[in-house]
N, CA, C and O atoms as CSV, one atom per row, in Angstrom:
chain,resi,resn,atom,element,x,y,z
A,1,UNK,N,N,-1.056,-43.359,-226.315
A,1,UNK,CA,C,-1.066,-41.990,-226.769
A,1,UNK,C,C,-2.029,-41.202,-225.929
A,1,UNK,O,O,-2.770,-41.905,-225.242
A,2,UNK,N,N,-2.213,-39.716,-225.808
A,2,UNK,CA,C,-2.739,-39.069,-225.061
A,2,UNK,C,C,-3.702,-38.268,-225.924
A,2,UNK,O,O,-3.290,-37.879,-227.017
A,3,UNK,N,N,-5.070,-37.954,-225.502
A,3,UNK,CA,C,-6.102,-37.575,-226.268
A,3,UNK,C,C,-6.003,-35.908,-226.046
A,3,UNK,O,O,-5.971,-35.448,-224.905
A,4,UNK,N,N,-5.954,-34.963,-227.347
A,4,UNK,CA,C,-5.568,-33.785,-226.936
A,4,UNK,C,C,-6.738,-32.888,-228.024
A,4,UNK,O,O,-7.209,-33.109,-229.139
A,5,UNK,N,N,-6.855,-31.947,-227.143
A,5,UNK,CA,C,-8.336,-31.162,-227.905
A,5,UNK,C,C,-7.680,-31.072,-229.094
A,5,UNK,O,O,-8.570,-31.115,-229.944
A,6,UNK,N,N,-6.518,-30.962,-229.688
A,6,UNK,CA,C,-6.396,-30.436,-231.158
A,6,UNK,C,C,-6.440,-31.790,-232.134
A,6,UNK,O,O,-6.542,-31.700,-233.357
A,7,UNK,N,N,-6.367,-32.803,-231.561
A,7,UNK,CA,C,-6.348,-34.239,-232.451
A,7,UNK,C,C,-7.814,-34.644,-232.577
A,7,UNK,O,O,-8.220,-35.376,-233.480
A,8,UNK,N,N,-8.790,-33.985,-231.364
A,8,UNK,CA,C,-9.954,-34.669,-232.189
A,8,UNK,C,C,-10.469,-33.571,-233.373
A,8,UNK,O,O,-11.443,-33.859,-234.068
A,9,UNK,N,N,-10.019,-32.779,-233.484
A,9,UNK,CA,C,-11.108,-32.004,-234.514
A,9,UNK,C,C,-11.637,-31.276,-233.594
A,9,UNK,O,O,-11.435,-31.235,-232.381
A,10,UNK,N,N,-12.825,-30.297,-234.753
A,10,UNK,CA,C,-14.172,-29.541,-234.092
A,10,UNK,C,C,-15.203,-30.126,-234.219
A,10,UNK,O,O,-16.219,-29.437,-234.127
A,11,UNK,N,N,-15.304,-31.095,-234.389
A,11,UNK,CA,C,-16.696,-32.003,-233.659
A,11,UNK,C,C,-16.478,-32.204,-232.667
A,11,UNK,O,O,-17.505,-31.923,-232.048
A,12,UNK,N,N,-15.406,-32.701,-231.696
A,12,UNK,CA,C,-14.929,-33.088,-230.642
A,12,UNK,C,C,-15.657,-32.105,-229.310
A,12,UNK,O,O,-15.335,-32.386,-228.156
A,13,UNK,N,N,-16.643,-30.957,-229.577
A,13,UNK,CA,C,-16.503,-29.811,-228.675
A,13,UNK,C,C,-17.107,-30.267,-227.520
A,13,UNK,O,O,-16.749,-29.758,-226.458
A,14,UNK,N,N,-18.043,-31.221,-227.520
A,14,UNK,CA,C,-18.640,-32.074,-226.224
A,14,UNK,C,C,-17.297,-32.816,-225.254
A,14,UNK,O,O,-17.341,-32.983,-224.035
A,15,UNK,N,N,-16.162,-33.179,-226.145
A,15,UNK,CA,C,-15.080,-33.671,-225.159
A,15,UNK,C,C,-13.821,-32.883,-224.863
A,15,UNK,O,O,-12.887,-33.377,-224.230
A,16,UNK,N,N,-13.817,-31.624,-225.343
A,16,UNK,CA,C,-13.027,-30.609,-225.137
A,16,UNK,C,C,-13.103,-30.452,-223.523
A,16,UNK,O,O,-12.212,-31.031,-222.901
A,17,UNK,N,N,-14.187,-29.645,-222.690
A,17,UNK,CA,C,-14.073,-29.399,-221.045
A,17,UNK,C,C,-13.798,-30.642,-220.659
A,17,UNK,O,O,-13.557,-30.488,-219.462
A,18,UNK,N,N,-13.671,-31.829,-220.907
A,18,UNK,CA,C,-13.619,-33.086,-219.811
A,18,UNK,C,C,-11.833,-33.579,-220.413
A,18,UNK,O,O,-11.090,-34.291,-219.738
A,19,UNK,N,N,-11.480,-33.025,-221.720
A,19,UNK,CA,C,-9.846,-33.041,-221.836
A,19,UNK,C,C,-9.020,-32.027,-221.136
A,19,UNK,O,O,-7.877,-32.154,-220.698
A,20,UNK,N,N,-9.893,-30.886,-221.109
A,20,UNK,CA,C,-9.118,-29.632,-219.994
A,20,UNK,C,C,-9.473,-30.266,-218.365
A,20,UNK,O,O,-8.753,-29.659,-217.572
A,21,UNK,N,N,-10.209,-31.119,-217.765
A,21,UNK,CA,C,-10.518,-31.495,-216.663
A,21,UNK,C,C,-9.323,-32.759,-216.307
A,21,UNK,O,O,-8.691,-32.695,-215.252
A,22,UNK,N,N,-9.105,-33.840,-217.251
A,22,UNK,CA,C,-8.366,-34.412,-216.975
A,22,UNK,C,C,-7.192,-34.435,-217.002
A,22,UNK,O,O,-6.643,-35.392,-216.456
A,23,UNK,N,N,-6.533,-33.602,-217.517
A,23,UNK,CA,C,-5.288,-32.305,-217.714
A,23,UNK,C,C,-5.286,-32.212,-216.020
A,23,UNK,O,O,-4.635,-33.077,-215.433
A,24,UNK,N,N,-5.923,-31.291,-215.302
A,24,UNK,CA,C,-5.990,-30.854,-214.254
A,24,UNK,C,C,-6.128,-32.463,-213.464
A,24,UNK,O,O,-5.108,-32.919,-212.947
A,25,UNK,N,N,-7.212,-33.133,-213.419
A,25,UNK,CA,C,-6.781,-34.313,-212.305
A,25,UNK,C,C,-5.188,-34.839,-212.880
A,25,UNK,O,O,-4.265,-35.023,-212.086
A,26,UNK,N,N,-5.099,-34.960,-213.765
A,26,UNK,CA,C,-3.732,-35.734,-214.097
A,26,UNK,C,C,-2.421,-34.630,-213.525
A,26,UNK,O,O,-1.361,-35.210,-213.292
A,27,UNK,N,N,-2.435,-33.366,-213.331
A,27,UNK,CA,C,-1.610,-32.601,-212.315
A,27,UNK,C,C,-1.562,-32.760,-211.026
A,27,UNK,O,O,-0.588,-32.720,-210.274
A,28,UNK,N,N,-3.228,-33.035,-210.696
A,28,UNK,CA,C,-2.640,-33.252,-209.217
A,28,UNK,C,C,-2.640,-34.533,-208.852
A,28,UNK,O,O,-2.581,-34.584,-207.623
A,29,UNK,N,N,-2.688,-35.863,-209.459
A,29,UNK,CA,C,-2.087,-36.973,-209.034
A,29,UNK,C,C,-0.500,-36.674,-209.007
A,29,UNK,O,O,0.096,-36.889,-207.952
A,30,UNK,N,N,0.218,-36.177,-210.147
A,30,UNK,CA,C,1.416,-36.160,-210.489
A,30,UNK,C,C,1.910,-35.085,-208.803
A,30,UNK,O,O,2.760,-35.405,-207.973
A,31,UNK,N,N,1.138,-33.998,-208.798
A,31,UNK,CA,C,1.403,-33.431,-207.749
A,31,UNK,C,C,1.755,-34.264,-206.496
A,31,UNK,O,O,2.843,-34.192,-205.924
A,32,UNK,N,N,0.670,-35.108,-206.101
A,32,UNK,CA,C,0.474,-36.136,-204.786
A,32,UNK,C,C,1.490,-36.929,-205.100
A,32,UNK,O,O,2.249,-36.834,-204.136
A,33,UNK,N,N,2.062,-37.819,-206.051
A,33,UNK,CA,C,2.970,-39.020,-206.506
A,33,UNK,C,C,4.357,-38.046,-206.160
A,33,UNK,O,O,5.412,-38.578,-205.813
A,34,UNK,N,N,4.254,-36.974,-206.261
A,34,UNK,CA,C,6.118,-36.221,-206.126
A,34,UNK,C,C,5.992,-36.094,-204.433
A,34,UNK,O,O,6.932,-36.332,-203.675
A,35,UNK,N,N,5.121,-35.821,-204.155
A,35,UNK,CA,C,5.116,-35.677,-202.539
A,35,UNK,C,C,5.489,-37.173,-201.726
A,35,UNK,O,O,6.290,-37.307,-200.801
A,36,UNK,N,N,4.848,-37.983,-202.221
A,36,UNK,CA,C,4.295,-39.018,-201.282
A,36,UNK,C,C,5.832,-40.069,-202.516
A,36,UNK,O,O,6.049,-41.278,-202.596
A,37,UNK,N,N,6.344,-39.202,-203.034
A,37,UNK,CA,C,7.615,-40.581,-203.805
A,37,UNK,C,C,9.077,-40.141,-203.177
A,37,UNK,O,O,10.166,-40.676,-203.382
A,38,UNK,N,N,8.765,-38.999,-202.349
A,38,UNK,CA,C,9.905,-38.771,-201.362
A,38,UNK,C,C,10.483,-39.692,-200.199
A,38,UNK,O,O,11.576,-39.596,-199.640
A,39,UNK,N,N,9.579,-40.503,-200.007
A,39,UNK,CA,C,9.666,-41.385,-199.302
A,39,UNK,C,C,8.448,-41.223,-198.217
A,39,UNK,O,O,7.890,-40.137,-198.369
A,40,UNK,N,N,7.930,-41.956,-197.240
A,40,UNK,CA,C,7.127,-41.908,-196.248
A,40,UNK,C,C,6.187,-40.676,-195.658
A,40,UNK,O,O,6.382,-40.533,-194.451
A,41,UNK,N,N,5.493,-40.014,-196.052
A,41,UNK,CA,C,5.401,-38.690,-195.347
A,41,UNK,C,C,4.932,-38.750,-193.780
A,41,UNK,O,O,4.362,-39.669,-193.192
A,42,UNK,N,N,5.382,-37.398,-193.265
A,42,UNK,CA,C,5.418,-37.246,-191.931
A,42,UNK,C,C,4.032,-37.631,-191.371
A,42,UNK,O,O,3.010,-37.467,-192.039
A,43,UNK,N,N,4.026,-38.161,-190.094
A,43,UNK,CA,C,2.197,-38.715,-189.620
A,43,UNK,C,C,1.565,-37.466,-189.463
A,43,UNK,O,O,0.336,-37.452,-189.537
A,44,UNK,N,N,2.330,-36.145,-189.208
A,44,UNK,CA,C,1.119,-35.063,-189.307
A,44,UNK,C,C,0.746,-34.911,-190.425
A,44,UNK,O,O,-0.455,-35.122,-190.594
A,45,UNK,N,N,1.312,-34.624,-191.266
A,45,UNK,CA,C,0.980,-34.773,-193.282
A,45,UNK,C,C,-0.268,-35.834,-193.407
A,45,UNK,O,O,-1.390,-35.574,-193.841
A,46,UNK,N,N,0.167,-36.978,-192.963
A,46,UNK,CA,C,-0.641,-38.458,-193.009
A,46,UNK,C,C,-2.508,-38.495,-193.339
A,46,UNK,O,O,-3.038,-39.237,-194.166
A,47,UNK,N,N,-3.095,-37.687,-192.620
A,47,UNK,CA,C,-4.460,-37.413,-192.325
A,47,UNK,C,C,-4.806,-36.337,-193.869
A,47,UNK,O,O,-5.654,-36.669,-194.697
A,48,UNK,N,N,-4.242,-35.481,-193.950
A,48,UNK,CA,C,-4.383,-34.391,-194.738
A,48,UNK,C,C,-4.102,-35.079,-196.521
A,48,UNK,O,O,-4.792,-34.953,-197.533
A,49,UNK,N,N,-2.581,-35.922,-196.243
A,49,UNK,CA,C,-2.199,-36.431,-198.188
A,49,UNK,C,C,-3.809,-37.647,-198.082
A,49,UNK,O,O,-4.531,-37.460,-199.062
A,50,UNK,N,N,-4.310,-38.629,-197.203
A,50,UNK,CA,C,-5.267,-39.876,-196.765
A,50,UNK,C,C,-6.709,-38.596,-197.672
A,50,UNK,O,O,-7.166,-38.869,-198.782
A,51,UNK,N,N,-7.062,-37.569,-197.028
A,51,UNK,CA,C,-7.843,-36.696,-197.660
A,51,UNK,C,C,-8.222,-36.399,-198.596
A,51,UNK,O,O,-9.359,-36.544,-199.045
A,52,UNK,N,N,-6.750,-35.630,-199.342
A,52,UNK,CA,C,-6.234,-35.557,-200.730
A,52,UNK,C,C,-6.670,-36.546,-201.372
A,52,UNK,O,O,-7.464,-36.257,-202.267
A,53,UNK,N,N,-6.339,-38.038,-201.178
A,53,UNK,CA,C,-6.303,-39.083,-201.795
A,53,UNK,C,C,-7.424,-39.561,-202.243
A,53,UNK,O,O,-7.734,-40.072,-203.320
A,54,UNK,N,N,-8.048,-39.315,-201.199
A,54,UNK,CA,C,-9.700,-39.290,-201.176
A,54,UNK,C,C,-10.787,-38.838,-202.051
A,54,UNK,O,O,-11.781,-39.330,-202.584
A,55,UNK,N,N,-9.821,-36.979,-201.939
A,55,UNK,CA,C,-10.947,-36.097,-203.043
A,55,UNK,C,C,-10.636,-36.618,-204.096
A,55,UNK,O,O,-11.562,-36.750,-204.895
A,56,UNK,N,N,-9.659,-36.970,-204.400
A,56,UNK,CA,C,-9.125,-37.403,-205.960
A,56,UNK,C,C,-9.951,-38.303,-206.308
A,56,UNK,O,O,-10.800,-38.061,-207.166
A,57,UNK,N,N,-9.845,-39.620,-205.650
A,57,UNK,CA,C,-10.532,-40.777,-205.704
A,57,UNK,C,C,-12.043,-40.078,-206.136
A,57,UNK,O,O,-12.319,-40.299,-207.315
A,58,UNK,N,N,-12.833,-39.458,-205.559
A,58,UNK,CA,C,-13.824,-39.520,-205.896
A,58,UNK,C,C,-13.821,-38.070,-207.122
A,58,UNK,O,O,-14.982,-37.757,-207.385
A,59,UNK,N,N,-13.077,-37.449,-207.648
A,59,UNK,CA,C,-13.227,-36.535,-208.269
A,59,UNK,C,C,-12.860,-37.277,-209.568
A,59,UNK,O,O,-13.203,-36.725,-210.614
A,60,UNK,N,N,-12.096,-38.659,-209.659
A,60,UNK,CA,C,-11.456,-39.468,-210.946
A,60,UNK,C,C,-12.847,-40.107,-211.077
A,60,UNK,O,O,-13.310,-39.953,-212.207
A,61,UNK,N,N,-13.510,-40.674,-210.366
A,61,UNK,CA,C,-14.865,-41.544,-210.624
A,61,UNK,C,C,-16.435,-40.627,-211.097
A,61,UNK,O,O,-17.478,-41.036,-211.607
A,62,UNK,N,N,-15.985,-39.217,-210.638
A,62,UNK,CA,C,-17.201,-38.060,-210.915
A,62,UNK,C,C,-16.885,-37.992,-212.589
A,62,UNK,O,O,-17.742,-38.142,-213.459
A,63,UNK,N,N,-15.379,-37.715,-212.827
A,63,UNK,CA,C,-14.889,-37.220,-214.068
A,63,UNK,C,C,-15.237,-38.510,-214.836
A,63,UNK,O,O,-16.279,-38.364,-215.476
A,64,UNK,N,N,-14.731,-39.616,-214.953
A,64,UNK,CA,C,-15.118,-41.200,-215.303
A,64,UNK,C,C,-16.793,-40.955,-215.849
A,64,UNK,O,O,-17.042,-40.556,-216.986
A,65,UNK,N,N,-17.726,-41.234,-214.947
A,65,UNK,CA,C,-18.736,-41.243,-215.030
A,65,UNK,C,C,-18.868,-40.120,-216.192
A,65,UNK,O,O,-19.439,-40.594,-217.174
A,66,UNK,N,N,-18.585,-39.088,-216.313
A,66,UNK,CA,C,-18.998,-37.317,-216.897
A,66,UNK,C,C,-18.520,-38.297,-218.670
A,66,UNK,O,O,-19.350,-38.641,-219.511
A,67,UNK,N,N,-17.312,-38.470,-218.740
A,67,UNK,CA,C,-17.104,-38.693,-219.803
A,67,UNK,C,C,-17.708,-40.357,-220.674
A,67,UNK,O,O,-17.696,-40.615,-221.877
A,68,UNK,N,N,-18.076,-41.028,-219.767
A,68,UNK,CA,C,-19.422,-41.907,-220.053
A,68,UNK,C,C,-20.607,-41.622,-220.501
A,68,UNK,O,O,-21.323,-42.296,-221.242
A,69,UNK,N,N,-20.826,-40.427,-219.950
A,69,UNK,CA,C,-22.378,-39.955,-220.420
A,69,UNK,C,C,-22.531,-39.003,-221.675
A,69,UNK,O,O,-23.495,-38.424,-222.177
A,70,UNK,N,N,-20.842,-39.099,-222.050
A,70,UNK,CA,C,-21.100,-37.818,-223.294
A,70,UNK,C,C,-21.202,-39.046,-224.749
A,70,UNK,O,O,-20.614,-40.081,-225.062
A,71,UNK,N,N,-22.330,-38.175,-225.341
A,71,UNK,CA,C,-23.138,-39.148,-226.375
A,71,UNK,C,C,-21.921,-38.623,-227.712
A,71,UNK,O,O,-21.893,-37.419,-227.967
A,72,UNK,N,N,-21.080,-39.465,-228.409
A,72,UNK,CA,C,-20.508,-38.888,-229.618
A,72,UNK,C,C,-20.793,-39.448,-231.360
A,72,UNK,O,O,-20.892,-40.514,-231.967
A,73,UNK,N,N,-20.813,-38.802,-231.485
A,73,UNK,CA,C,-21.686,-39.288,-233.093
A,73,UNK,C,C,-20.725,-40.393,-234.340
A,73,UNK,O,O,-21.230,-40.795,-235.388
A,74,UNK,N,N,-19.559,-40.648,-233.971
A,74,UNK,CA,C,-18.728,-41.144,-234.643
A,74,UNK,C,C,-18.005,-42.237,-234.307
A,74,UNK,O,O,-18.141,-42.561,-233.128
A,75,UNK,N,N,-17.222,-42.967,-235.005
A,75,UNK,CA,C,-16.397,-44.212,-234.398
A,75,UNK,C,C,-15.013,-43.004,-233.956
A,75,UNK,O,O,-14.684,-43.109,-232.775
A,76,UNK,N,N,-14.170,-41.855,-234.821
A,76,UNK,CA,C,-13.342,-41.369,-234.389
A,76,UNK,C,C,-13.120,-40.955,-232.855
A,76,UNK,O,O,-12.286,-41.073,-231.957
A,77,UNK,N,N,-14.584,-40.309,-233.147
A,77,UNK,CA,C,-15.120,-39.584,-231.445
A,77,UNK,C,C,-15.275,-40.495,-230.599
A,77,UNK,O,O,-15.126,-40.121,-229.435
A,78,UNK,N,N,-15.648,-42.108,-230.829
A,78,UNK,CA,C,-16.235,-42.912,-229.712
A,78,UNK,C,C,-14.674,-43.609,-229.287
A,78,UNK,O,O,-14.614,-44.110,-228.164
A,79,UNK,N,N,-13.612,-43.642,-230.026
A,79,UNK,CA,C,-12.378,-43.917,-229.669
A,79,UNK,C,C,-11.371,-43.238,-229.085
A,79,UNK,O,O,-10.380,-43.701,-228.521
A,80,UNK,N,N,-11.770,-41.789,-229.299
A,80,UNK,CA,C,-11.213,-40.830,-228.377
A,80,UNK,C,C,-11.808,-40.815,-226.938
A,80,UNK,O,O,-10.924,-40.855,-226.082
A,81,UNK,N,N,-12.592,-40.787,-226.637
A,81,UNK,CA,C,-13.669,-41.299,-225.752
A,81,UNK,C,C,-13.126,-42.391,-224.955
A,81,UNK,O,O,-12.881,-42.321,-223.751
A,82,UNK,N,N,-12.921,-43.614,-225.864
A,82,UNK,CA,C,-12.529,-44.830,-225.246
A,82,UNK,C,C,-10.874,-44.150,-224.229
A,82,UNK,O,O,-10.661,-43.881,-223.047
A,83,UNK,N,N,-10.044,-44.115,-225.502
A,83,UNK,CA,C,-8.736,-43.660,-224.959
A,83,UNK,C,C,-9.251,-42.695,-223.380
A,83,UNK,O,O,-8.845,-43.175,-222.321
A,84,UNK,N,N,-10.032,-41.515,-223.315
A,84,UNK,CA,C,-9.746,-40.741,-222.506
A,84,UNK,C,C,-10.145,-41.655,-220.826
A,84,UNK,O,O,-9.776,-41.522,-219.659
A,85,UNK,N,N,-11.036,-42.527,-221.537
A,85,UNK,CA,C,-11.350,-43.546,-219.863
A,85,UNK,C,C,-10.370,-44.587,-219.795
A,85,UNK,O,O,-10.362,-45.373,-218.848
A,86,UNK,N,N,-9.381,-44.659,-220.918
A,86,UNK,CA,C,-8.639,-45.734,-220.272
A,86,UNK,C,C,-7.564,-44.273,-219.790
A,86,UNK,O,O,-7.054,-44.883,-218.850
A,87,UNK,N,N,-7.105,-43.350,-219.748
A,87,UNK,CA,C,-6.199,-42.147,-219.213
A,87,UNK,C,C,-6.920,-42.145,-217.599
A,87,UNK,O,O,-6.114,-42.208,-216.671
A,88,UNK,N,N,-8.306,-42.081,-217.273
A,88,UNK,CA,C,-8.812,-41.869,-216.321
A,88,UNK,C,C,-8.236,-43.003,-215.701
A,88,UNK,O,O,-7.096,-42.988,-215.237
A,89,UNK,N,N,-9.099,-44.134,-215.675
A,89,UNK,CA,C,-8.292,-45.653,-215.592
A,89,UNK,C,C,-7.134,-45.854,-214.938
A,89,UNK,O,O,-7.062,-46.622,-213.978
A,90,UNK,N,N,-5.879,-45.014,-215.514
A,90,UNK,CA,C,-4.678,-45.378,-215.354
A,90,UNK,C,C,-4.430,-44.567,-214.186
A,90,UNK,O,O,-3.998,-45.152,-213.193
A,91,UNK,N,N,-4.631,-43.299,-214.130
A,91,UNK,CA,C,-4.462,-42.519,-213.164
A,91,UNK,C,C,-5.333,-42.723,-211.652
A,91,UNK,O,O,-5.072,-41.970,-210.714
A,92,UNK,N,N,-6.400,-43.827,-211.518
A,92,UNK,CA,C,-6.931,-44.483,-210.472
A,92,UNK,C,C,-5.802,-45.315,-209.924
A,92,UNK,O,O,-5.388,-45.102,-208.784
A,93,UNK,N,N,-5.266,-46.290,-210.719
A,93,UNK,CA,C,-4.604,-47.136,-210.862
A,93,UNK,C,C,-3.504,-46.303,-209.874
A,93,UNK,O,O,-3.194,-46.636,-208.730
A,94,UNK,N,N,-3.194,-45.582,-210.338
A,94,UNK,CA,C,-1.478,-44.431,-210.011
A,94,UNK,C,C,-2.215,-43.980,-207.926
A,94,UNK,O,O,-1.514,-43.653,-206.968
A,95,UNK,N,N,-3.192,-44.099,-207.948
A,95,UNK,CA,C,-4.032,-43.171,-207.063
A,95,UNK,C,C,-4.132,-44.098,-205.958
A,95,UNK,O,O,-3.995,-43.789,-204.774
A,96,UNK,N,N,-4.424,-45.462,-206.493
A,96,UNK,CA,C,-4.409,-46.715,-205.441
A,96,UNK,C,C,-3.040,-46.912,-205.028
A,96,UNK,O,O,-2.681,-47.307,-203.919
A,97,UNK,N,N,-2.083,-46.515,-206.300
A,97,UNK,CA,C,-0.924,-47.146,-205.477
A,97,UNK,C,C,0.110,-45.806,-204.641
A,97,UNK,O,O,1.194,-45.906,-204.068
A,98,UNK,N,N,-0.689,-44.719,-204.859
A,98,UNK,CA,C,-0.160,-43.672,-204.008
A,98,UNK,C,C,-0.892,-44.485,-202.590
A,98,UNK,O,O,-0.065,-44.832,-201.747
A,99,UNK,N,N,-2.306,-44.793,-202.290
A,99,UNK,CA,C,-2.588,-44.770,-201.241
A,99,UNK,C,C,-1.866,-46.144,-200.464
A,99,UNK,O,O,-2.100,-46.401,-199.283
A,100,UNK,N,N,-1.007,-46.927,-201.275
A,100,UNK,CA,C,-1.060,-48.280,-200.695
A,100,UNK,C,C,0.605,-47.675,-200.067
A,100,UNK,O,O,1.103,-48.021,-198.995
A,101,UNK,N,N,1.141,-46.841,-200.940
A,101,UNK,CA,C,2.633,-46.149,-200.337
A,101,UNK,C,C,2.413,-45.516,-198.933
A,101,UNK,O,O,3.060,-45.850,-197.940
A,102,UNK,N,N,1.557,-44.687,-198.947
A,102,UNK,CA,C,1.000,-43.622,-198.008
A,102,UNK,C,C,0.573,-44.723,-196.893
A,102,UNK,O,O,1.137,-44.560,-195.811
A,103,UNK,N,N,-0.358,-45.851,-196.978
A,103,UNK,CA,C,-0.104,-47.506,-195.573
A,103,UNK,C,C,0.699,-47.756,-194.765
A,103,UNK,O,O,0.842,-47.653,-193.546
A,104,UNK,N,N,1.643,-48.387,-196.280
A,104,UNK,CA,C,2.838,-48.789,-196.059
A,104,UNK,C,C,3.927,-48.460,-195.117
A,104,UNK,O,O,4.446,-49.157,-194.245
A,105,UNK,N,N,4.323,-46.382,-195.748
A,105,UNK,CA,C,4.647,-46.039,-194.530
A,105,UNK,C,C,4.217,-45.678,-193.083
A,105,UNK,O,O,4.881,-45.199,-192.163
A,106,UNK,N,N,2.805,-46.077,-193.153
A,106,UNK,CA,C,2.169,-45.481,-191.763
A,106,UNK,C,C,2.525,-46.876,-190.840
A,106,UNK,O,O,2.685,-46.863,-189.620
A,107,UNK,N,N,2.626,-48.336,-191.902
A,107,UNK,CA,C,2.995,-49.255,-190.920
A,107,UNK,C,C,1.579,-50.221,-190.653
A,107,UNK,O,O,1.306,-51.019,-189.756
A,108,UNK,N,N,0.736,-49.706,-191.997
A,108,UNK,CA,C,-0.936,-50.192,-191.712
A,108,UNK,C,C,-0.555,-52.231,-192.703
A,108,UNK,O,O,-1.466,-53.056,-192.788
């Protein structure tokens, strides 16, 4: 299931900006995965999606970390919490295997 500001409540307001944040990384993986599921992209593309892949990578591990450090007062809140790093999690997961496609076709 997917963790959504209106299911935790209004206690939730410490994990509200990091559910609107992963909203947004989870667009632009989906963004990169429609590009790079066309098949092979072109070697000029190559350097620029390798980039992309990159900022992501480290913008999923900034966001990761962010939602680790938020302190929540409840078992409800500490399971929403849980759920939202295994969402982060998955979308690394999605991120490695964009980059192992993006290899593949380079022929690495």
């Amino acid at each position: 299931f997917k963790v959504s500001g209106n299911a935790l409540g209004a206690e939730a307001a410490a994990l509200a900006p990091l559910l609107e944040e992963t909203e947004t990384l989870r667009a632009r993986v989906d963004e990169l995965q429609r590009l790079v599921g066309r098949g092979a992209p072109p070697a000029a593309l190559r350097a620029a999606i390798d980039q992309r892949l990159l900022n992501l990578t480290e913008s999923l591990t900034r966001h990761h970390l962010a939602v680790d450090a938020v302190a929540v007062p409840d078992e409800v809140q500490r399971a929403a919490r849980r759920e939202l790093s295994r969402q982060i999690e998955a979308m690394c997961e999605r991120v490695d295997g964009i980059s192992l496609q993006v290899r593949a076709g380079a022929g690495e």
